[in-house]
Phi, psi and omega in degrees: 000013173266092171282112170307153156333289164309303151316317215245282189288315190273000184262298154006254208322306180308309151352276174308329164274019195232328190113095198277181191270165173286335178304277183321327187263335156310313188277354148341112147273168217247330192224148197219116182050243170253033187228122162259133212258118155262113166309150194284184173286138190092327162223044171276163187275109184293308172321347163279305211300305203223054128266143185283076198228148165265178182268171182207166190263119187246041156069023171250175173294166168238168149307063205300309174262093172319123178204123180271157145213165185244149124223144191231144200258140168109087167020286180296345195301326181272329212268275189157160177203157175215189192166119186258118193197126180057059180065351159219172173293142187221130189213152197309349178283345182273325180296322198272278206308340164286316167298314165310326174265345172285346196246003180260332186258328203320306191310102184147337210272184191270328194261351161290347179301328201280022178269323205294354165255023166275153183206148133284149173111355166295176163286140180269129213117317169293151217261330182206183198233029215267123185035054152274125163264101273080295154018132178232117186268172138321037214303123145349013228287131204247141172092027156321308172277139178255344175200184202185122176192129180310067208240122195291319197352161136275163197255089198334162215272339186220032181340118165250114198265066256262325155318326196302333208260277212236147115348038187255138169274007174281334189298134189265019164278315162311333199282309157230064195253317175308321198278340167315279167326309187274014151269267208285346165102149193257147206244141156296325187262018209242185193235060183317132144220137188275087174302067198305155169256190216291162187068353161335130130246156189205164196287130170059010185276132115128330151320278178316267167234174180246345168188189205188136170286147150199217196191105176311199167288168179262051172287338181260007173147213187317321227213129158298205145272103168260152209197148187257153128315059197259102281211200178224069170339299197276031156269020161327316213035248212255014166255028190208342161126000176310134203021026156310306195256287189267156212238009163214115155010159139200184155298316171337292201132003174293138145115275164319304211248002167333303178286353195274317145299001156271328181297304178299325198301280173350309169295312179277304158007295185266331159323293154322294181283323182221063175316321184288170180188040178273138182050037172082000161239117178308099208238028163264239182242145192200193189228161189309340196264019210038060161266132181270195193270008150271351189255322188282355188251343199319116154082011184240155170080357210288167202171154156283156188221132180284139172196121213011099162100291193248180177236178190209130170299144158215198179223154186261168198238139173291134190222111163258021178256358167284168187055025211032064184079351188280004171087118151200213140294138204195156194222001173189170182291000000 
């Protein structure tokens, strides 16, 4: 299920921008190199969405105390950007306070719960982490985001992204999930995410796929950075989640900015549960076919979810603890 670039995502994408086949949009993988991939709306891999396989434990770490920080690259993120859509304006400031409140509220909530029956420290194979003793779980952890920061820097006019491929700190979205670390200081449990800004281009991003998981090199010690790849989805539109859930606009941002929580949701889900990708493998929990617990849920089930006060699009997340073990898509335990 490892494609090269050259071969594999970029022949995809010319495919996929061509009108992909139901095949081909089946056959899809879920994982491209050291980068896991979520696909856009319209060719994701139905062999993730619907087979029933649980995820089992391949003996690597999870995210036990969940912790974000943002950053968002990229000029416009300081200079301003807009963008008008079903009467109203949308500017980088409505983009930053829709995400900063799902990722300022999420901790605590029912559907970060369904994270919580995951662990490191199982048998690698088990289904669930039920009388390991030791077992370190995955924790609810409230005050997720932790930090939030502008870097004006520029952004390469095209990223060829070299994560898609191998594991390299040249790629320069790893390059700046490092300059993250070194602004906010690095956390084992945390998540960078590189918030691009609007007009990013990237190898097979918005043909393809709409974000990506990954992990650097084990340049600081035991562990890499793991850090997302989060784009600016909604110039996206409805193949990345725009009124997937609300189907009219307001000023918040419901309808427009749908997909950029769901999208984001997605990521950090599976960051928390199977973060790692040392020697190209994904070694928390995933299902046989390496589908994480977002990939087996992707683009199905989607709902607003309430987090103080306001709401938010999402996806619901794989539980194999749903269904009395029998595994499902799920938005709380």
């Amino acid at each position: 299920m490892r494609y090269s670039v050259v071969g594999g995502i970029l022949g995809a994408a010319l495919l996929l921008a061509a009108g992909p086949s139901n095949a081909l949009a089946g056959d899809l993988p879920t994982t491209v190199g050291a980068a896991h991939i979520l696909w856009g709306q319209g060719h994701y891999n139905s062999d993730a969405q619907f087979n029933q396989d649980q995820m089992i434990y391949h003996g690597g770490a999870v995210e036990t105390t969940q912790a974000v920080y943002l950053v968002y690259w990229g000029p416009k993120w300081k200079d301003g950007f807009s963008a008008t859509a079903g009467g109203f304006t949308y500017t980088q400031a409505t983009a930053q306070r829709y995400i900063q409140g799902f990722f300022a509220n999420v901790g605590g909530s029912a559907w970060n719960g369904v994270q919580t029956q995951y662990c490191q420290g199982a048998a690698i194979g088990a289904v669930n982490c039920n009388g390991y003793l030791g077992a370190q779980f995955v924790q609810n952890s409230t005050h997720v985001l932790k930090g939030v920061w502008v870097d004006p820097s520029p952004v390469p006019s095209n990223i060829v992204t070299t994560g898609l491929v191998e594991n390299e700190t040249n790629d320069p979205i790893a390059q700046e999930a490092l300059r993250a670390v070194s602004h906010f200081g690095y956390n084992v449990n945390a998540t960078y995410f590189v918030m691009a800004q609007p007009g990013t281009t990237a190898t097979a991003y918005g043909s393809v796929y709409c974000a990506y998981h990954s992990e650097t090199s084990h340049a600081l010690g035991a562990r890499g950075a793991r850090y997302a790849f989060m784009p600016y989805v909604p110039e996206q539109g409805a193949g990345c989640g725009v009124n997937s859930v609300n189907k009219t606009n307001d000023a918040f941002g419901h309808g427009y900015l749908d997909g950029y929580s769901i999208v984001a949701g997605h990521e950090y889900a599976e960051a928390v549960t199977d973060p790692d990708n040392y020697n190209g493998t994904q070694d928390g929990w995933n299902d046989p076919q390496t589908n994480e617990n977002g990939d087996k849920c992707a683009w199905s089930g989607l709902q607003n979810i309430a987090l103080a006060g306001q709401s938010y699009a999402v996806q619901p997340m794989w539980s194999n603890a749903a269904k009395g073990g029998k595994g499902g898509c799920a938005v709380s335990l």
